[in-house]
Biopython code that builds the backbone (N, CA, C, O; Angstrom):
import numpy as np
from Bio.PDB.StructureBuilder import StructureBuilder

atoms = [
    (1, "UNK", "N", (0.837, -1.188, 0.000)),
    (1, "UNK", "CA", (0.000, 0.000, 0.000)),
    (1, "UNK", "C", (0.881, 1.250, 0.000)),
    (1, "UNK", "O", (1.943, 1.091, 0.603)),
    (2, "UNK", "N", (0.658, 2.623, -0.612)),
    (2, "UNK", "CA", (1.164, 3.562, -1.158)),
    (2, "UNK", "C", (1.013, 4.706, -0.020)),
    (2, "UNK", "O", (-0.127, 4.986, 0.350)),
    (3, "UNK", "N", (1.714, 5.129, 0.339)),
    (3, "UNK", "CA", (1.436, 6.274, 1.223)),
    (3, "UNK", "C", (1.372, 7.553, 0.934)),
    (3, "UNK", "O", (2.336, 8.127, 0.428)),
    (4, "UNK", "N", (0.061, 8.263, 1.257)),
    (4, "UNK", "CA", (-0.414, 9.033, 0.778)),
    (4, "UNK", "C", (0.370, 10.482, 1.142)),
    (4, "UNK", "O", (0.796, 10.618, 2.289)),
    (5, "UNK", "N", (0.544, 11.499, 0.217)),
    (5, "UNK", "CA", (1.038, 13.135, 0.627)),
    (5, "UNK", "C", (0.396, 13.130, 1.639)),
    (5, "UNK", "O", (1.080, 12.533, 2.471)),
    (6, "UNK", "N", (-0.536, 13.448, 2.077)),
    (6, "UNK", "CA", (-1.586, 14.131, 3.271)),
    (6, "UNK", "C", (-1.338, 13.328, 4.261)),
    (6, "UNK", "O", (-1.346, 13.904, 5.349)),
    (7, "UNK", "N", (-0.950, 11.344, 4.320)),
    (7, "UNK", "CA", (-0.211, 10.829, 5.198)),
    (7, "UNK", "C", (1.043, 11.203, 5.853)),
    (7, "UNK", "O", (1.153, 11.389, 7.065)),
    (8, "UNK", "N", (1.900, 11.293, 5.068)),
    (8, "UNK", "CA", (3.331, 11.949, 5.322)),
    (8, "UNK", "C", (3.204, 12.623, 6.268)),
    (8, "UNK", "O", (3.485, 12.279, 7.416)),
    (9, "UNK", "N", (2.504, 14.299, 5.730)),
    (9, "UNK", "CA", (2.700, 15.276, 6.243)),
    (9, "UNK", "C", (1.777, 14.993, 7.147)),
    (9, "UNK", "O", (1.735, 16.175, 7.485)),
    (10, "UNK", "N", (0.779, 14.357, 8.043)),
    (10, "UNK", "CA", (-0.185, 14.123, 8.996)),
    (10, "UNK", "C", (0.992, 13.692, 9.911)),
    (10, "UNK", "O", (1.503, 14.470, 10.717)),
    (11, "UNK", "N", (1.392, 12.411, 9.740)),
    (11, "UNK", "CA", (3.081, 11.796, 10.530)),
    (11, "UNK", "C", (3.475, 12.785, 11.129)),
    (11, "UNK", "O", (3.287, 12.991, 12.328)),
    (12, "UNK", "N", (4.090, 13.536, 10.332)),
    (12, "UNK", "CA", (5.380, 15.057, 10.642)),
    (12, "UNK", "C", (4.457, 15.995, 11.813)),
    (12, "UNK", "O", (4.990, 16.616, 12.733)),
    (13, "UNK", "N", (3.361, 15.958, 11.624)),
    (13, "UNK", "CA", (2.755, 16.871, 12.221)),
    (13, "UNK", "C", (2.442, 16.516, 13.757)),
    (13, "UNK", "O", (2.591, 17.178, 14.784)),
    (14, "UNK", "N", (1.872, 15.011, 13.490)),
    (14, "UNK", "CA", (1.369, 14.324, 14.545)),
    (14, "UNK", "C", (2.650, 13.743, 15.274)),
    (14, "UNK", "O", (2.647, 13.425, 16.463)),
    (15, "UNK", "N", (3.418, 13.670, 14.684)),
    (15, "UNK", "CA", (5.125, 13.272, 15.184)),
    (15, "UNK", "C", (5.420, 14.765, 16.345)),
    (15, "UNK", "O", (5.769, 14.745, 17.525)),
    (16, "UNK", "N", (5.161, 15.770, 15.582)),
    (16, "UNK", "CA", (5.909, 17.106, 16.461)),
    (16, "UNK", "C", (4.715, 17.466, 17.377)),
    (16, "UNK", "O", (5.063, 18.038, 18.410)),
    (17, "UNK", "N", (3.446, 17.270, 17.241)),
    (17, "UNK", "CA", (2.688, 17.783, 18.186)),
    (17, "UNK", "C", (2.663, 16.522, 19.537)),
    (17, "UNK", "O", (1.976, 16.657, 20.549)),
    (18, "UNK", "N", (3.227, 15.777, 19.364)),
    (18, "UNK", "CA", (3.379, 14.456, 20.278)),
    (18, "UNK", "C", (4.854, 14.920, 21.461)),
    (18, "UNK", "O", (4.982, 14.463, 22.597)),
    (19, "UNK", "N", (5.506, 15.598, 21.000)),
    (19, "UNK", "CA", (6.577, 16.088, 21.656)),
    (19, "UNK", "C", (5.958, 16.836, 23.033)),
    (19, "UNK", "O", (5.072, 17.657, 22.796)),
    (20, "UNK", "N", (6.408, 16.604, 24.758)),
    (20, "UNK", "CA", (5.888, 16.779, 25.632)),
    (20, "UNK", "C", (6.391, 17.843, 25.903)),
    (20, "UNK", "O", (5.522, 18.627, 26.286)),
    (21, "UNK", "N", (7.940, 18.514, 25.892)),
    (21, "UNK", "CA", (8.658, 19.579, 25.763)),
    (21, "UNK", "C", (7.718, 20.653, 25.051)),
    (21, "UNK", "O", (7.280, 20.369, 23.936)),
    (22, "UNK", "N", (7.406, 21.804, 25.606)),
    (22, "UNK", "CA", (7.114, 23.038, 25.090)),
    (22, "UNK", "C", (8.326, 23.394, 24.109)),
    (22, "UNK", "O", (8.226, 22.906, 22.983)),
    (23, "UNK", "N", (9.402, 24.134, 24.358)),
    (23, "UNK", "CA", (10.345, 24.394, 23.584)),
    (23, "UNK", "C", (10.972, 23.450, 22.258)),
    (23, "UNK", "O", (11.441, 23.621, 21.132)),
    (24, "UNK", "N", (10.694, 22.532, 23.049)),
    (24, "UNK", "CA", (11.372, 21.168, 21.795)),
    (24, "UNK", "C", (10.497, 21.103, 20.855)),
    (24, "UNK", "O", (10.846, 20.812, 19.711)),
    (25, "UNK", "N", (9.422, 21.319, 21.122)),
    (25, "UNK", "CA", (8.266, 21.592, 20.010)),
    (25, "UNK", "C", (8.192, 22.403, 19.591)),
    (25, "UNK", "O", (8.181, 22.184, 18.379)),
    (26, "UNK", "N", (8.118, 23.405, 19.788)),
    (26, "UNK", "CA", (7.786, 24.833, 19.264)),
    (26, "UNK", "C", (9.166, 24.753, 18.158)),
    (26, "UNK", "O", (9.069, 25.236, 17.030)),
    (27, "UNK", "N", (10.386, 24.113, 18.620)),
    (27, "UNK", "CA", (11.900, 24.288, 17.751)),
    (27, "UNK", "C", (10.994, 23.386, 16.742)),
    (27, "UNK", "O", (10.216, 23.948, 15.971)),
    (28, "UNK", "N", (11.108, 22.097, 16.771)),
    (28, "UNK", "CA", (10.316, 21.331, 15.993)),
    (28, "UNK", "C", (9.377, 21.629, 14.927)),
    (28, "UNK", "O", (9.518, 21.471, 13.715)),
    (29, "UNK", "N", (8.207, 22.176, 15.712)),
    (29, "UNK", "CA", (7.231, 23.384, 14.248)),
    (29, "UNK", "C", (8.198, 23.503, 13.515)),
    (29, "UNK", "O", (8.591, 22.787, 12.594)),
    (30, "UNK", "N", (8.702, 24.704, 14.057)),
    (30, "UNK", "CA", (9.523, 25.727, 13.085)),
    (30, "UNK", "C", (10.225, 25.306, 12.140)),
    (30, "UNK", "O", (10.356, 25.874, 11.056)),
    (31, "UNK", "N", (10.840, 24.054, 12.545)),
    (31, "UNK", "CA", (11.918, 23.626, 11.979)),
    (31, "UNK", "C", (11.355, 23.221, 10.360)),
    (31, "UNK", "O", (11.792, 23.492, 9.241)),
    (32, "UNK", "N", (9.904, 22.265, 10.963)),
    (32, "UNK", "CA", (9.017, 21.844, 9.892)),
    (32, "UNK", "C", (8.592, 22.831, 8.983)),
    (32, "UNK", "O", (8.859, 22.670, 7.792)),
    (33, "UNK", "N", (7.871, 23.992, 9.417)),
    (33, "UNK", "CA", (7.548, 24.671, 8.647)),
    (33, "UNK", "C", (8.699, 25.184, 7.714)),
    (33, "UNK", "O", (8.582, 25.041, 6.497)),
    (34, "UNK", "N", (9.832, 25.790, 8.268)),
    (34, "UNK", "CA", (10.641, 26.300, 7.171)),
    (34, "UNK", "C", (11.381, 25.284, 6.203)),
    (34, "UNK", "O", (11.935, 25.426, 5.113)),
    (35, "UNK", "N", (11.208, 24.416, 6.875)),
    (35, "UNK", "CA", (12.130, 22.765, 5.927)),
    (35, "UNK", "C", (11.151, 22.529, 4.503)),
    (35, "UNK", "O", (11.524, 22.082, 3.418)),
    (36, "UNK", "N", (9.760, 22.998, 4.912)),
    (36, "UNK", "CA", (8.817, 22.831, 3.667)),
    (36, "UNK", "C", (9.183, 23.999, 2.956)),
    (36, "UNK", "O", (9.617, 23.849, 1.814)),
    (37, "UNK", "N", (9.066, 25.331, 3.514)),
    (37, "UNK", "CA", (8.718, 26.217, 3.212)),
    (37, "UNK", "C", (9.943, 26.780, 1.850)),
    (37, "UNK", "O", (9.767, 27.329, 0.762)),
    (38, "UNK", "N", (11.131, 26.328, 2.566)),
    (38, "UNK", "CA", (12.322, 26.873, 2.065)),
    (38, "UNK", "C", (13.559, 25.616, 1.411)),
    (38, "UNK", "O", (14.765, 25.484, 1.206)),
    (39, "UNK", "N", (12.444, 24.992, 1.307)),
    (39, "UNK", "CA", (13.101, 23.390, 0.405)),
    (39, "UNK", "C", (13.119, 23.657, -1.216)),
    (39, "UNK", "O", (12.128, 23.208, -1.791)),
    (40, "UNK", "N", (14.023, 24.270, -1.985)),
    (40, "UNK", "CA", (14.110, 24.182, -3.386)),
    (40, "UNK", "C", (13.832, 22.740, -4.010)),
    (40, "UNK", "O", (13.721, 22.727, -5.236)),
    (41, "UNK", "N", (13.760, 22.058, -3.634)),
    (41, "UNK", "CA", (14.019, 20.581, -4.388)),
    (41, "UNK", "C", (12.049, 20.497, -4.402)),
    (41, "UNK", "O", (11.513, 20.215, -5.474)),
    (42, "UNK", "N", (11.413, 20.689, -3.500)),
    (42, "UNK", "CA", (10.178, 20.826, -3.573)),
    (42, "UNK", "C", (9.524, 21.387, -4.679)),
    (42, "UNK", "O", (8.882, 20.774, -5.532)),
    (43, "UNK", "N", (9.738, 22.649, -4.605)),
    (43, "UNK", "CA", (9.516, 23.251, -5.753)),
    (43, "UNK", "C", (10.129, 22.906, -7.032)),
    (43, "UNK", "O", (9.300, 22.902, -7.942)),
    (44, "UNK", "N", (11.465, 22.580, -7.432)),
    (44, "UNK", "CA", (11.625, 21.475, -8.721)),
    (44, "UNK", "C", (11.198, 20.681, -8.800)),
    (44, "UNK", "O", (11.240, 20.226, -9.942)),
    (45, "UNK", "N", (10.527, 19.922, -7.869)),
    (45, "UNK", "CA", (10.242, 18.539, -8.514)),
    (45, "UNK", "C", (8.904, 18.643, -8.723)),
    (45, "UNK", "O", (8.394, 17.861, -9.526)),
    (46, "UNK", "N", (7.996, 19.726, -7.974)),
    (46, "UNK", "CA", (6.528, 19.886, -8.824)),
    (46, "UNK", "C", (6.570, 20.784, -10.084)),
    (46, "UNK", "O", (5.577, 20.991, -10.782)),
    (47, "UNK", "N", (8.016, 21.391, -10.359)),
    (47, "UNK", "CA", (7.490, 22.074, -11.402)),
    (47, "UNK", "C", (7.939, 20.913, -13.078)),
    (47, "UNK", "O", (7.316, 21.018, -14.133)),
    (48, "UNK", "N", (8.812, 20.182, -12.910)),
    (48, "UNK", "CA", (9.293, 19.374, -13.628)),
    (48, "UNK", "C", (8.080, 18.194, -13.635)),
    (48, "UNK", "O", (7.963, 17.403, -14.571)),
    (49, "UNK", "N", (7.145, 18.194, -12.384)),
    (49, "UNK", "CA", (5.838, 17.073, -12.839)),
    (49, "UNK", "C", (4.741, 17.890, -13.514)),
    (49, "UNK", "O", (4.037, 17.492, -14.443)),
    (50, "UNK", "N", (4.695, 18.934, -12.998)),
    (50, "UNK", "CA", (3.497, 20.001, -14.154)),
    (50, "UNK", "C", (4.293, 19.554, -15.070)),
    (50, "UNK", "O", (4.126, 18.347, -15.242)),
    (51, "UNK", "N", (5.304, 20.137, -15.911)),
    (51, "UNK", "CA", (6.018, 20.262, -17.287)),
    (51, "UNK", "C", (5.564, 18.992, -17.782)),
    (51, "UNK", "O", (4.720, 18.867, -18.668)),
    (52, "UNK", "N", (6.096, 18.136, -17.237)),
    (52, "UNK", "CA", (5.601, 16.522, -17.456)),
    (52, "UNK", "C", (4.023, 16.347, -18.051)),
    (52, "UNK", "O", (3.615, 16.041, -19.172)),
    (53, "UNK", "N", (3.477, 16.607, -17.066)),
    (53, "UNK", "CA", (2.044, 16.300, -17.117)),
    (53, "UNK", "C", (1.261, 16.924, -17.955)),
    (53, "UNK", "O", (0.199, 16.543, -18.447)),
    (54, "UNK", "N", (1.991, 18.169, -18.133)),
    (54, "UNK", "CA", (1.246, 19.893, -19.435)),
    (54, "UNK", "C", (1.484, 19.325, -20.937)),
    (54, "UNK", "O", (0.891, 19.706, -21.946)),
    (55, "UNK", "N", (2.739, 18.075, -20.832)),
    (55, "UNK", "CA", (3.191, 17.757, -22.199)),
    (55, "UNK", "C", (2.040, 16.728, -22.798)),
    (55, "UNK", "O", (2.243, 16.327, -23.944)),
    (56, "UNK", "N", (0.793, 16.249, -22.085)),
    (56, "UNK", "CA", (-0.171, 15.169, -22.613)),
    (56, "UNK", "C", (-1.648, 15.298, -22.075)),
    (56, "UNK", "O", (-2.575, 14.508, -22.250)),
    (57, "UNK", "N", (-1.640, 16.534, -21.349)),
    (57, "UNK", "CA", (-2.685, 17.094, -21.082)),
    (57, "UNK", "C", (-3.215, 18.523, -21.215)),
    (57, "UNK", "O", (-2.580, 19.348, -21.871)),
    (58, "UNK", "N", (-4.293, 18.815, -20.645)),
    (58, "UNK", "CA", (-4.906, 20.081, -21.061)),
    (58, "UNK", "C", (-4.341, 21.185, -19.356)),
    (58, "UNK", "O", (-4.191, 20.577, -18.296)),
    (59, "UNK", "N", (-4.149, 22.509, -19.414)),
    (59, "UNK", "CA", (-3.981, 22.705, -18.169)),
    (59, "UNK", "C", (-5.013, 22.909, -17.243)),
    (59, "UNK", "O", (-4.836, 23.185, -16.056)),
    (60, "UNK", "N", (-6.524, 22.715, -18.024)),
    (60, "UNK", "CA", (-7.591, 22.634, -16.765)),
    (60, "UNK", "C", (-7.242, 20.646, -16.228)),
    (60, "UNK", "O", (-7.385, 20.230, -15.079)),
    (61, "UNK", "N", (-6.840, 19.878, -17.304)),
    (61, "UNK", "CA", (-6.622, 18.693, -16.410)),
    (61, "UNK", "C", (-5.787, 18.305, -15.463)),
    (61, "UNK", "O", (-5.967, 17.576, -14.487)),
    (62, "UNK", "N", (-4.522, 19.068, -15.989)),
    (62, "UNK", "CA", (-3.473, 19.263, -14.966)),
    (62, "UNK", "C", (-3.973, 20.098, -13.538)),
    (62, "UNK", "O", (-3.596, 19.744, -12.421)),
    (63, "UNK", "N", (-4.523, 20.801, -13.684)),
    (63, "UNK", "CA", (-5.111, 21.533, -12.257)),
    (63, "UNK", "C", (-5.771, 20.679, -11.571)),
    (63, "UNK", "O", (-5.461, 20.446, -10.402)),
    (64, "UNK", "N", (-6.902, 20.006, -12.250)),
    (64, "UNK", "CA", (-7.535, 18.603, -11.558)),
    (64, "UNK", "C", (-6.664, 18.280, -10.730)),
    (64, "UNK", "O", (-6.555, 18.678, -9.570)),
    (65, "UNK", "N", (-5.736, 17.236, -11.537)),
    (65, "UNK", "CA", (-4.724, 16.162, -11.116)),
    (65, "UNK", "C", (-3.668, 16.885, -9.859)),
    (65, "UNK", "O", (-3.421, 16.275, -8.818)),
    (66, "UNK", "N", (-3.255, 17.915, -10.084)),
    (66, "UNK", "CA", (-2.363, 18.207, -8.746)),
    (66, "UNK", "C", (-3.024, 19.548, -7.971)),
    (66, "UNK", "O", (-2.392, 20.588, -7.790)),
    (67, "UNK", "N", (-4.258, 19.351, -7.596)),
    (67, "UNK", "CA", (-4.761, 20.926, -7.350)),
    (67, "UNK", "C", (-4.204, 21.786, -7.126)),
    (67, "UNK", "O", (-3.580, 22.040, -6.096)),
    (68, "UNK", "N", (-4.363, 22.558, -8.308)),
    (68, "UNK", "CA", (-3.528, 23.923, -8.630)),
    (68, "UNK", "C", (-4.507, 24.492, -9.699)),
    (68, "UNK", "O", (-5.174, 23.890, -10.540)),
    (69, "UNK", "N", (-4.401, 25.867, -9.421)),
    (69, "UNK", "CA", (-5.224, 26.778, -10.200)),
    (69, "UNK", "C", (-4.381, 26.592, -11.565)),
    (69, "UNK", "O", (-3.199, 26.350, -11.809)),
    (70, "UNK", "N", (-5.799, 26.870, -12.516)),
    (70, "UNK", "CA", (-5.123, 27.213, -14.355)),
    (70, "UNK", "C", (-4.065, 27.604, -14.324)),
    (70, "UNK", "O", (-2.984, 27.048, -14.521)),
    (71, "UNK", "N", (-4.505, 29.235, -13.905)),
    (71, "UNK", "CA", (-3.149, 29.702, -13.753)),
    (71, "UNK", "C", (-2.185, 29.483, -13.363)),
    (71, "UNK", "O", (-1.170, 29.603, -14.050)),
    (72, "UNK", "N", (-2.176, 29.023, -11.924)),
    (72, "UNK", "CA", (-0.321, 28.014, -11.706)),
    (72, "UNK", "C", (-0.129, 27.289, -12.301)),
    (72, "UNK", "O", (0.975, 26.811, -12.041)),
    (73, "UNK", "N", (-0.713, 26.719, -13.259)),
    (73, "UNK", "CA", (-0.384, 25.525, -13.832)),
    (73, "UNK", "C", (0.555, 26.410, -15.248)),
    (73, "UNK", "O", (1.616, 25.999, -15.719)),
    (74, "UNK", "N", (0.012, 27.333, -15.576)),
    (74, "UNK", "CA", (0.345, 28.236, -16.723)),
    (74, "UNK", "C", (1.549, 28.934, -16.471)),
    (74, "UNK", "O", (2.327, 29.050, -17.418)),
    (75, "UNK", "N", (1.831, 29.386, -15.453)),
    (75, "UNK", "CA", (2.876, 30.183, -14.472)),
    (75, "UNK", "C", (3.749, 29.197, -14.600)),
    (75, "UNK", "O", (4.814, 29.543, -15.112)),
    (76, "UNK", "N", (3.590, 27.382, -14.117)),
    (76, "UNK", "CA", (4.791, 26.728, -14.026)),
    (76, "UNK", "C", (4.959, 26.877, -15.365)),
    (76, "UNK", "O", (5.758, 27.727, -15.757)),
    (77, "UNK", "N", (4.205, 26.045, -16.331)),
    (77, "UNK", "CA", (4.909, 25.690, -17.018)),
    (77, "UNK", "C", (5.603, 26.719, -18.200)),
    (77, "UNK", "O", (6.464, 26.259, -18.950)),
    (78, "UNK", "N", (5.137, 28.233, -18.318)),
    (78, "UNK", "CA", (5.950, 29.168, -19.077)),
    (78, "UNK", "C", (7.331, 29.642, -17.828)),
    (78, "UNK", "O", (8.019, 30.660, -17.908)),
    (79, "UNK", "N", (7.419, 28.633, -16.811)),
    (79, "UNK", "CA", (8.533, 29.761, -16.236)),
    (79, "UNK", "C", (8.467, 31.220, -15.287)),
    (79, "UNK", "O", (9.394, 31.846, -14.774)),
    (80, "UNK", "N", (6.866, 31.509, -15.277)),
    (80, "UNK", "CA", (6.662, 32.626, -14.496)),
    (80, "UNK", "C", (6.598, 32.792, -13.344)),
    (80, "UNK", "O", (6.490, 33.917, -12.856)),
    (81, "UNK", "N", (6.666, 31.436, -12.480)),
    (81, "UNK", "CA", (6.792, 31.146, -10.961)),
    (81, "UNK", "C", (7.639, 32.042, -10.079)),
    (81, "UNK", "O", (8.768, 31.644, -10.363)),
    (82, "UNK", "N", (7.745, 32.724, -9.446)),
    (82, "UNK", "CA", (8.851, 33.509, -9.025)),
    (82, "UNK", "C", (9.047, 33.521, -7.139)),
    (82, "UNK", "O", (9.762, 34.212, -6.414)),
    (83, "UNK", "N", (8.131, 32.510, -6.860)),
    (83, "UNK", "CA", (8.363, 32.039, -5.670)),
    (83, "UNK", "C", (7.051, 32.187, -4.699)),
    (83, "UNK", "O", (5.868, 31.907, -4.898)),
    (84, "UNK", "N", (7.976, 32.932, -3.175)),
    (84, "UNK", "CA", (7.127, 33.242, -2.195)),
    (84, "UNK", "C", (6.447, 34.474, -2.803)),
    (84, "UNK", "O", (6.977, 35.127, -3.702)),
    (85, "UNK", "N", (5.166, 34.785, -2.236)),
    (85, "UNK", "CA", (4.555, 36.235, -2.316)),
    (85, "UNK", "C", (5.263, 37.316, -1.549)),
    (85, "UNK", "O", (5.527, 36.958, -0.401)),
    (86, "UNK", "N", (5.597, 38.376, -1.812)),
    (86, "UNK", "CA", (5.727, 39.585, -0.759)),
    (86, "UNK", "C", (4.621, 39.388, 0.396)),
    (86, "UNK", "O", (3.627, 38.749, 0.049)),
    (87, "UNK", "N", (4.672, 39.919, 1.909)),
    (87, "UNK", "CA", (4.271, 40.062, 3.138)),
    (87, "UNK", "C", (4.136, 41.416, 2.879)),
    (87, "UNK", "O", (5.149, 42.085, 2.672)),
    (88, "UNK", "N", (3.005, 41.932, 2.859)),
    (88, "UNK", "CA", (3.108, 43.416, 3.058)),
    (88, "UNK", "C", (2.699, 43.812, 4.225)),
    (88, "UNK", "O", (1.992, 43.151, 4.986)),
    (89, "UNK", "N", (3.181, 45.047, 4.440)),
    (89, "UNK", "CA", (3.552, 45.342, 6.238)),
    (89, "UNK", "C", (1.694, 45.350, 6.540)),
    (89, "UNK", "O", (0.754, 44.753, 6.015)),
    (90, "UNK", "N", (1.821, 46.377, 7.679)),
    (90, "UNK", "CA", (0.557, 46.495, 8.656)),
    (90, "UNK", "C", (-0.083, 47.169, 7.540)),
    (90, "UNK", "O", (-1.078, 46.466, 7.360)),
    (91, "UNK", "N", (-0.118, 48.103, 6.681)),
    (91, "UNK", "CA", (-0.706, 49.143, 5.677)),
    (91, "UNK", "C", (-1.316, 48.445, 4.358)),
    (91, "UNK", "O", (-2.297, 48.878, 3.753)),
    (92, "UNK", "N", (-0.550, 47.251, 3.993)),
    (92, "UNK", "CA", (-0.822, 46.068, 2.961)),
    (92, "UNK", "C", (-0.091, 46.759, 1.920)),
    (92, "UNK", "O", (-0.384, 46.398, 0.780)),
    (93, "UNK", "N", (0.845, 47.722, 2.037)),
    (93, "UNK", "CA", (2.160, 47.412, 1.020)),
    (93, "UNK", "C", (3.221, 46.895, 1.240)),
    (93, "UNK", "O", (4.038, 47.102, 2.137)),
    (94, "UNK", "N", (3.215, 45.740, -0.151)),
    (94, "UNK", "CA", (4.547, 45.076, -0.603)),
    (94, "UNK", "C", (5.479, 46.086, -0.428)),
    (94, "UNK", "O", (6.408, 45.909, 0.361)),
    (95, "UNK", "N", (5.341, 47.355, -1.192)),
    (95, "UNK", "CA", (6.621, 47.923, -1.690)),
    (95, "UNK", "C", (7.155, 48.712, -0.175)),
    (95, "UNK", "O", (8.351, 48.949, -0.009)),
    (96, "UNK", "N", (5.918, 49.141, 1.074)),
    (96, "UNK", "CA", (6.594, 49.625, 2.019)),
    (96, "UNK", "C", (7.227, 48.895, 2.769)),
    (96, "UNK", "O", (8.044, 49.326, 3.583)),
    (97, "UNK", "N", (6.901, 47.484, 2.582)),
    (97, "UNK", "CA", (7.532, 46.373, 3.412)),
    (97, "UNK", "C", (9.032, 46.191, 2.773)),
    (97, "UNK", "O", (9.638, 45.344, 3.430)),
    (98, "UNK", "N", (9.472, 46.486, 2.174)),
    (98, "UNK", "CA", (11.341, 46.399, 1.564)),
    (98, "UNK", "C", (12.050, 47.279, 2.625)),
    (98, "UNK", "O", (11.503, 48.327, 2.970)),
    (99, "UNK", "N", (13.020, 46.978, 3.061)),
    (99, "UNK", "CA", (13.903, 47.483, 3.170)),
    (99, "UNK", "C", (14.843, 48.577, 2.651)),
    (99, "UNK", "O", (15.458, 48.226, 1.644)),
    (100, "UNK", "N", (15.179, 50.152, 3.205)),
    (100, "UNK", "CA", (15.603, 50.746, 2.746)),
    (100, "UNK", "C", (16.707, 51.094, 2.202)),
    (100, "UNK", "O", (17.284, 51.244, 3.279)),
    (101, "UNK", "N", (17.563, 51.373, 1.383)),
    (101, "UNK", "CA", (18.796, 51.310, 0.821)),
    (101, "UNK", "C", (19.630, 52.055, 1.861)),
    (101, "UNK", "O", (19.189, 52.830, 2.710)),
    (102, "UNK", "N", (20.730, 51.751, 1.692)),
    (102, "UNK", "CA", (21.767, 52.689, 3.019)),
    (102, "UNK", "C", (22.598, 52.903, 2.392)),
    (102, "UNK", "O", (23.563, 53.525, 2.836)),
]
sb = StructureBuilder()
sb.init_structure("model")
sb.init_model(0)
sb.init_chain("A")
sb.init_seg("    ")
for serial, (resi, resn, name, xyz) in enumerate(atoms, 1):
    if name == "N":
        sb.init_residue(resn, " ", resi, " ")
    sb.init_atom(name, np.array(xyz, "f"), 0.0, 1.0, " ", f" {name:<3s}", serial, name[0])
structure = sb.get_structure()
């Protein structure tokens, strides 16, 4: 039997929320979240299975198959992906949220 994405990551989750340590957990989250968050290989290897999948299908089927909007599906596969979103500050600008030049 095949173990499912939503298994995995249920494990990881149910693995770190099982931790009795306050601190050891809370390190733990974190650790998880940014290990997903900031894993390049993640992001290649779904964009190389869109590419894959865009080459024998339609991109509303591809959205089906890995739920993802048209558009991401369109974004991967021309290359327009450009990552995380901007955080825009308390005001909801991106551009005031940068850092100022010195």
């Amino acid at each position: 039997m095949e173990t499912s994405p939503d298994d995995l990551a249920r494990a990881a989750i149910e693995q770190a929320l099982a931790i009795k340590d306050p601190a050891l957990r809370a390190r733990t989250i974190t650790r998880i979240l940014k290990a997903v968050e900031d894993d390049p290989r993640l992001k290649q290897a779904r964009e190389a299975d869109v590419r894959e999948l865009r080459q024998t299908r339609t991109g509303k089927e591809v959205s089906g198959l890995v739920e993802l909007s048209v558009g991401r599906i369109s974004h991967i596969v021309n290359g327009t992906v450009t990552g995380r979103r901007s955080k825009p500050n308390e005001k909801g600008s991106a551009e005031a949220a940068k850092p100022e030049a010195s």
